[in-house]
N, C-alpha and C positions, 0 to 999 in steps of 0.2 A: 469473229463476232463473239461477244460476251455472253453467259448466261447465267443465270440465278441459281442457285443452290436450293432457295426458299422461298415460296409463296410464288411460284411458278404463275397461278391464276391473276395476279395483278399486272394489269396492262403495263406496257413498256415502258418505263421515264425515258420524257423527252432530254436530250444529251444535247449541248454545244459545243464546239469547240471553237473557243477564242486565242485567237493570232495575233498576238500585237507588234508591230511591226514598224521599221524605218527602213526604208532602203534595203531591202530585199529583193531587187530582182532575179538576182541567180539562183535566190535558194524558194520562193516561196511557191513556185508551180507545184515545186515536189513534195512540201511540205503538205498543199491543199490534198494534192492526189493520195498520198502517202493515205493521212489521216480519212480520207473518204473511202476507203480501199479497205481497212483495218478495224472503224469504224461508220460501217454505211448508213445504219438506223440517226446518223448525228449529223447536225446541221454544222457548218462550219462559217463562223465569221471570222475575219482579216479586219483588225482597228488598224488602219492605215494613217503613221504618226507624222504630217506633211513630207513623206517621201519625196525625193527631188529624181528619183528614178520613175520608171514603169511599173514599179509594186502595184500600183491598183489596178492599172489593166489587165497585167497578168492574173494578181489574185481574181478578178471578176471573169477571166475569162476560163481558168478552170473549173470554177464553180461554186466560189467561193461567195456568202454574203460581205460585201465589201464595206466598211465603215470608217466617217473620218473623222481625224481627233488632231483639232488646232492645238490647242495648248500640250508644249513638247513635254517630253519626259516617262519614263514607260507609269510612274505613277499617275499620271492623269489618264492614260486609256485605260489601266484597269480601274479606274472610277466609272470613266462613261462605259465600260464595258457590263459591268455587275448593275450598272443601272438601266442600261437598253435592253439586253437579252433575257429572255425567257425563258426558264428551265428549271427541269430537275436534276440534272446532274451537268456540272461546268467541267471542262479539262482548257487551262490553259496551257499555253506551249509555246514557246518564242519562234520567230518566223526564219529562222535561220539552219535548221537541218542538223541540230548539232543533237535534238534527241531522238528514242526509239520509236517510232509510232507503231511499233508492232506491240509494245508494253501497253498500248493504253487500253486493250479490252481488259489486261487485269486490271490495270490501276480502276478500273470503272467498276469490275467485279469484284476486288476488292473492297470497294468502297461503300456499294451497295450490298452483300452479302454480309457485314458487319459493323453495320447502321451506323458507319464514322461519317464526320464533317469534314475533313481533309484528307488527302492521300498524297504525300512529297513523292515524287521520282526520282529517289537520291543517284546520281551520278558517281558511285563507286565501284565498281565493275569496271570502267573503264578507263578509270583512273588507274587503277592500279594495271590496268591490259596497257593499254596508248597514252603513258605520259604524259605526251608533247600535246594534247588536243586539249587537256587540259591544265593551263601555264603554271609550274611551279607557284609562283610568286601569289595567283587567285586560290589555290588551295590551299596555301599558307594562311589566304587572309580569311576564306572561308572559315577555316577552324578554331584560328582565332575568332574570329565574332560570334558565331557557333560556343564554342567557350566561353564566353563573355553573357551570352543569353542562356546557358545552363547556371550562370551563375547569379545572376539575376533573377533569373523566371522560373529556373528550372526544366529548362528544353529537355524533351526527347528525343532531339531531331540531331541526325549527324550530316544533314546537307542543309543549312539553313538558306542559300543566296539560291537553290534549284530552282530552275525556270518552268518545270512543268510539276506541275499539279491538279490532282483532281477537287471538285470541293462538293459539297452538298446545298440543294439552294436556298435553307436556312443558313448555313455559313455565309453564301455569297449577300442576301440580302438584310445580315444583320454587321456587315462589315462597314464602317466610318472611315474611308481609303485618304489618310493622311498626307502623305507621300507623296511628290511630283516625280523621281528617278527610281533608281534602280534599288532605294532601299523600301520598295513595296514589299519588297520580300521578308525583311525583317517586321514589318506589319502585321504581313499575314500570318508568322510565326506566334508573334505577340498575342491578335486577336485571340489562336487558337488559346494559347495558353493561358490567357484572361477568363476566358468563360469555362476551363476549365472541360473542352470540347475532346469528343474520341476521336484523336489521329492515328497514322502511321506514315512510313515510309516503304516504298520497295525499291530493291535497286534495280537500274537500267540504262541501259549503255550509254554511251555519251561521245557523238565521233566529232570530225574534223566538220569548219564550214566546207562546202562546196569554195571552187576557186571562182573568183569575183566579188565574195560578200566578205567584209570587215564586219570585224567588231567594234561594238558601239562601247564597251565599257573601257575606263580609266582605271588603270590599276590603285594607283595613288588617292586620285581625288572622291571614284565612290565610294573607295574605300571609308575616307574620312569624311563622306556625308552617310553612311549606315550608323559609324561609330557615334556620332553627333545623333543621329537618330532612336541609338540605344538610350545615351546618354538620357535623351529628352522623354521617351519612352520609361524611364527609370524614374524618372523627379515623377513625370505624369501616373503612372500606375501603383508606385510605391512611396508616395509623398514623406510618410512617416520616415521609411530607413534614409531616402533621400538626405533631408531637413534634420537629421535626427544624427545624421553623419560630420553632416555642414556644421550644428550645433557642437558636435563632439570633437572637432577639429578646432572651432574658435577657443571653444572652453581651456581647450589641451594648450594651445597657443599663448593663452592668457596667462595660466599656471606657469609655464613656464619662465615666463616676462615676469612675473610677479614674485617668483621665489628668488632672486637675491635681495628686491626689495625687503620685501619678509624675514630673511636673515637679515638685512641691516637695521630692522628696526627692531628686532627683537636684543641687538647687540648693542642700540644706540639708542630706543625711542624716540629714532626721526625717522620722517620718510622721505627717501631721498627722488631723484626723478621725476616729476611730478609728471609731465607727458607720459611716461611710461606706464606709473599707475593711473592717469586717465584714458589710454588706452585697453591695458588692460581690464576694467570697469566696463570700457565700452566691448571689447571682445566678452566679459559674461552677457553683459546685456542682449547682445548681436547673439550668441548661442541662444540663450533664452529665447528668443524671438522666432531662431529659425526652430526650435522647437514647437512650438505654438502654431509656428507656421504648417509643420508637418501633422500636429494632433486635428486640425483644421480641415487642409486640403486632402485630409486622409477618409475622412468625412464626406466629403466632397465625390473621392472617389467612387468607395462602394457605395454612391447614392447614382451615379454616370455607370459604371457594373454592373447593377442593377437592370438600371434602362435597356442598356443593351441584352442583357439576358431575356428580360421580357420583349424585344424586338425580336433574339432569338426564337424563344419559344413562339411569338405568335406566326409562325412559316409552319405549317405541319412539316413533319419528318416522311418523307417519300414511303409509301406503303402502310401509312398510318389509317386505319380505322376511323373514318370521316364522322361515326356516332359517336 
């Protein structure tokens, strides 16, 4: 069990832990038990994603709050999840046995001891202990993307795709869960880094599933819907450098196209090509535009920034002074 460091006297926050879940039978008895066992003061709910097994029987029958979520994709349960559940402190955790639930009174006490909105469970420890549990080819793409959102946003984080996380329940209910799969995770990276919120990460171990449960992820294909997710994430939160790149590529295109014209007419006072230079006119013009487009929608943005920070701030911060 976890314990405070500070303000000892303030009653306990209430904790959930959310399991979002497909096809889990082999692995989520242990998972319920695990986490009730490690954390007992915390209620535990199972989003159950139309599993075609016994996942809900089971999860309900260890003891678990059991919840069901039509619409597939692990980004649609954590919508209906941060929207049903009630709390001050969330730990989510995927239902497959592959993290430590012995880590999670820190990650809790971490979290609340240093008044942060998220807590990652970086999975590096056992990467580098047990290889093969975690697949060459997903650590590859991790880092890269990972890479990609330090370069963009400025990440702090060196496990961006980790499935367990703690959060705080102004992060959980000032968060807009865009996402239907499994690029919820670069979301919630994102979120954090938008408002500018106190994170961390700790590391914690990361085993094998149990034998009988498969993994649900595509190496290839979610791959290239996170990327696409950056991507759209990028135009959406940074309008300006977006529109402002787009502009500086046309621009550059057009110069190009146009300097032999330019030399021929300074050599001849003709202009020769004519499609070329109305092209190129139209690639300034097209630059111009996406210009405007980005001094625009940039506007746009820290005016939606904004909102969500005051959604933030209106959640008191757990242990806050009610006068």
């Amino acid at each position: 069990m976890y314990h405070r460091k500070t303000m000892n006297s303030l009653p306990a926050p209430r904790i959930a832990v959310l399991v979002p879940c497909r096809d889990e039978a082999a692995a989520i008895a242990k998972v319920v038990a695990d986490f009730r066992t490690h954390l007992p003061q915390a209620q535990v709910h199972v989003f159950d994603n139309n599993s075609r097994d016994e996942t809900y029987a089971i999860a309900q029958a260890a003891g678990a709050h059991v919840h069901r979520v039509a619409l597939p994709g692990k980004g649609n349960v954590v919508r209906r999840m941060f929207a049903d559940v009630e709390a001050d402190v969330y730990l989510m955790v995927d239902g497959d046995d592959t993290y430590e639930a012995a880590a999670a009174p820190r990650l809790v006490a971490r979290l609340l001891d240093d008044g942060l909105d998220m807590v990652v469970g970086a999975r590096v420890e056992s990467a580098q202990k047990d290889p093969s549990t975690y697949r060459p080819g997903h650590r590859l793409g991790n880092r890269l993307l990972t890479g990609l959102l330090t370069l963009l946003f400025g990440s702090t984080f060196d496990d961006l795709l980790s499935g367990y996380r703690v959060f705080s329940r102004r992060y959980v209910k000032s968060f807009p869960a865009h996402a239907s799969g499994f690029e919820i995770e670069t979301e919630l990276a994102v979120h954090a880094l938008e408002l500018r919120m106190p994170v961390a990460e700790m590391p914690t171990a990361y085993g094998a599933r149990p034998q009988g449960s498969e993994s649900k992820l595509h190496t290839y294909r979610d791959g290239w819907r996170i990327l696409k997710t950056m991507v759209r994430l990028f135009k959406l939160e940074k309008p300006l450098l977006f529109f402002s790149l787009a502009g500086a590529l046309a621009l550059l295109l057009a110069l190009v196209l146009a300097a032999p014209l330019v030399v021929t007419y300074l050599e001849t006072g003709l202009v020769p090509r004519f499609p070329t230079a109305i092209l190129c006119a139209a690639l300034v013009l097209l630059g111009a535009l996406a210009a405007m487009c980005g001094l625009i929608l940039d506007t746009v943005t820290h005016g939606r920034i904004e909102a969500k920070h005051m959604a933030y701030l209106a959640v008191p911060r757990f242990g806050a002074d009610p006068k």
